[in-house]
C-alpha positions, 0 to 999 in steps of 0.5 A: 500500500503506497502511501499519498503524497499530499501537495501543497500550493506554493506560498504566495509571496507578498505584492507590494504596494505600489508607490502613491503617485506624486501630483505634478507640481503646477504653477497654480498649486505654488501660488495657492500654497504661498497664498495659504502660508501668507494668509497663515503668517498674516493672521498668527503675526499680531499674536506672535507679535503681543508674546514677543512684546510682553516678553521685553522691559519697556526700557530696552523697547523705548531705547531700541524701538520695537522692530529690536531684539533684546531685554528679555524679561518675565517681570510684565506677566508678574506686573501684570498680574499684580496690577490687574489683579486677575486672580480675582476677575478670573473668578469673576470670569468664571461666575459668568461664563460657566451659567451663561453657556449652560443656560444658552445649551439648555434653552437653546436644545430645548427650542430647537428639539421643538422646531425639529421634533414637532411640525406646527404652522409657526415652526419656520417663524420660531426659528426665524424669530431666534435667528434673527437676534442674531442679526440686529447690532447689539449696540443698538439695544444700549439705551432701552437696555441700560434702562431697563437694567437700571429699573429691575430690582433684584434681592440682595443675595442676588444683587449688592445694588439690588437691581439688575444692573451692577450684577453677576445676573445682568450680564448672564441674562444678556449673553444668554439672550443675545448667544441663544439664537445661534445654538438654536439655529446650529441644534435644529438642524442637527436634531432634524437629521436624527432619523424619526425612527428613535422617536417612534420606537421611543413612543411605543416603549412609552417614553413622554416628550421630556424623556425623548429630549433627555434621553434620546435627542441630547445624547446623540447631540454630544459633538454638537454640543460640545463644539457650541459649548467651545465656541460660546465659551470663548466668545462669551469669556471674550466680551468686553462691552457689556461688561463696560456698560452694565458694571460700575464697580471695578472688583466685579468686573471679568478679566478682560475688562480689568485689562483697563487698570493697565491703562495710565492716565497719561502713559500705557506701557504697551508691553504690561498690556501685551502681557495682561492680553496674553495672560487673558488668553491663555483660559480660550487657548487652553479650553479649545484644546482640552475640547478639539476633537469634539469640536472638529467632530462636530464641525464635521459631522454629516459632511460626507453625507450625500 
């Protein structure tokens, strides 16, 4: 009896690869990278500009000038901080910031899960009333605005002035009013792409109005959330003429209004102040970090979507 042979294929051996294949470089792909470098220098040039000057004594700069290199020094950012006393207008930052962006997010969900979960003739009307706070100037509003402010009293744990003006909630109350437009024009559009399928399996399983927001609708707006949540954040940290406008004292103002105590009445040291707005910015920079990925994600959702 002979025993079989059993033959085995050869072992293919792996292909490689090909190369991916280089795009010629044409003439206009040149100018647009040199239009796109130049734009890029254009616009980090003043920030770049204020770090350099921040780190420089104002004696070397006013012997040298300020197109000059030389005098190095930490000691504006100590100043500064001392002077502008930002320790304490930070906090005050944080006191305004924080419940503003929360109860822009909140109301501003709200609205649009109405506009985009309920189909009523005033649906387009709601949604063009919320828009278009957007596009009236908000100087415009300071007169009627700083009367009314000046005439709502509020209680005394709320409000030293007790009335709305000179407080923590005036400037709440006014960056929620004029932010929320935005968050509900982005949040309705992103909840109307939500497939109406979650909604009825969420009514048959019985789920009341409030749990279908809750607990369907703002989990899957997570990225948009957070990419408002970014950008609010910044822009609301980042007002100064409210503030100006609606505070009278100096211990309550934010941070980026206290940069005026860098001010002297016949001298400003440019090179103190460029620290003290280096210093201001450095809450925003690191922020929008800590939140980049959801940011971009939910700048990017639904953009491959044909």
């Amino acid at each position: 009896m002979s025993a079989s042979t059993v033959t085995r294929p050869p072992a293919s051996t792996p292909t490689a690869k090909p190369a991916p294949r280089r795009r010629p470089l044409r003439p206009a792909r040149v100018v647009l990278h040199l239009f796109l470098g130049a734009v890029a220098v254009g616009w980090l040039f003043p920030i770049l500009w204020a770090v350099l000057t921040s780190l420089r004594s104002y004696a070397y700069t006013a012997a040298n000038g300020y197109v000059s290199f030389g005098g190095w020094t930490f000691d504006n950012y100590v100043t500064a901080w001392q002077t502008a006393e930002f320790g304490k207008h930070f906090l005050n930052s944080v006191y305004i910031t924080v419940p503003a962006v929360l109860l822009t997010l909140f109301l501003a969900s709200c609205v649009a899960f109405v506009i985009a979960r309920f189909s009523w003739k005033l649906n387009i009307v709601l949604l063009g009333l919320f828009t278009a706070a957007n596009l009236l100037p908000q100087q415009s509003l300071l007169i009627p605005l700083f009367r009314i402010f000046t005439e709502v009293p509020l209680p005394e744990f709320m409000s030293d002035s007790e009335l709305l003006y000179d407080s923590y909630w005036g400037l709440i109350l006014v960056n929620v009013a004029f932010q929320c437009g935005f968050c509900v024009f982005v949040l309705s559009n992103y909840m109307k792409a939500l497939p109406r399928d979650l909604y009825e399996a969420a009514m048959v399983d019985g789920a009341s109005i409030w749990r279908q927001y809750w607990q369907v609708t703002m989990p899957l707006c997570r990225p948009a959330l957070a990419a408002l949540a970014t950008l609010e954040v910044t822009w609301i940290y980042n007002e100064f003429f409210w503030a100006t406008v609606l505070m009278r004292t100096g211990d309550k103002f934010p941070v980026t209004s206290s940069l005026n105590n860098l001010r002297g009445e016949f001298f400003t040291d440019n090179n103190l102040v460029s620290a003290g707005s280096v210093l201001v910015a450095v809450p925003t920079l690191v922020i929008f970090f800590l939140l980049q990925k959801q940011f971009v994600k939910g700048l990017t959702l639904g953009a491959s979507k044909g």
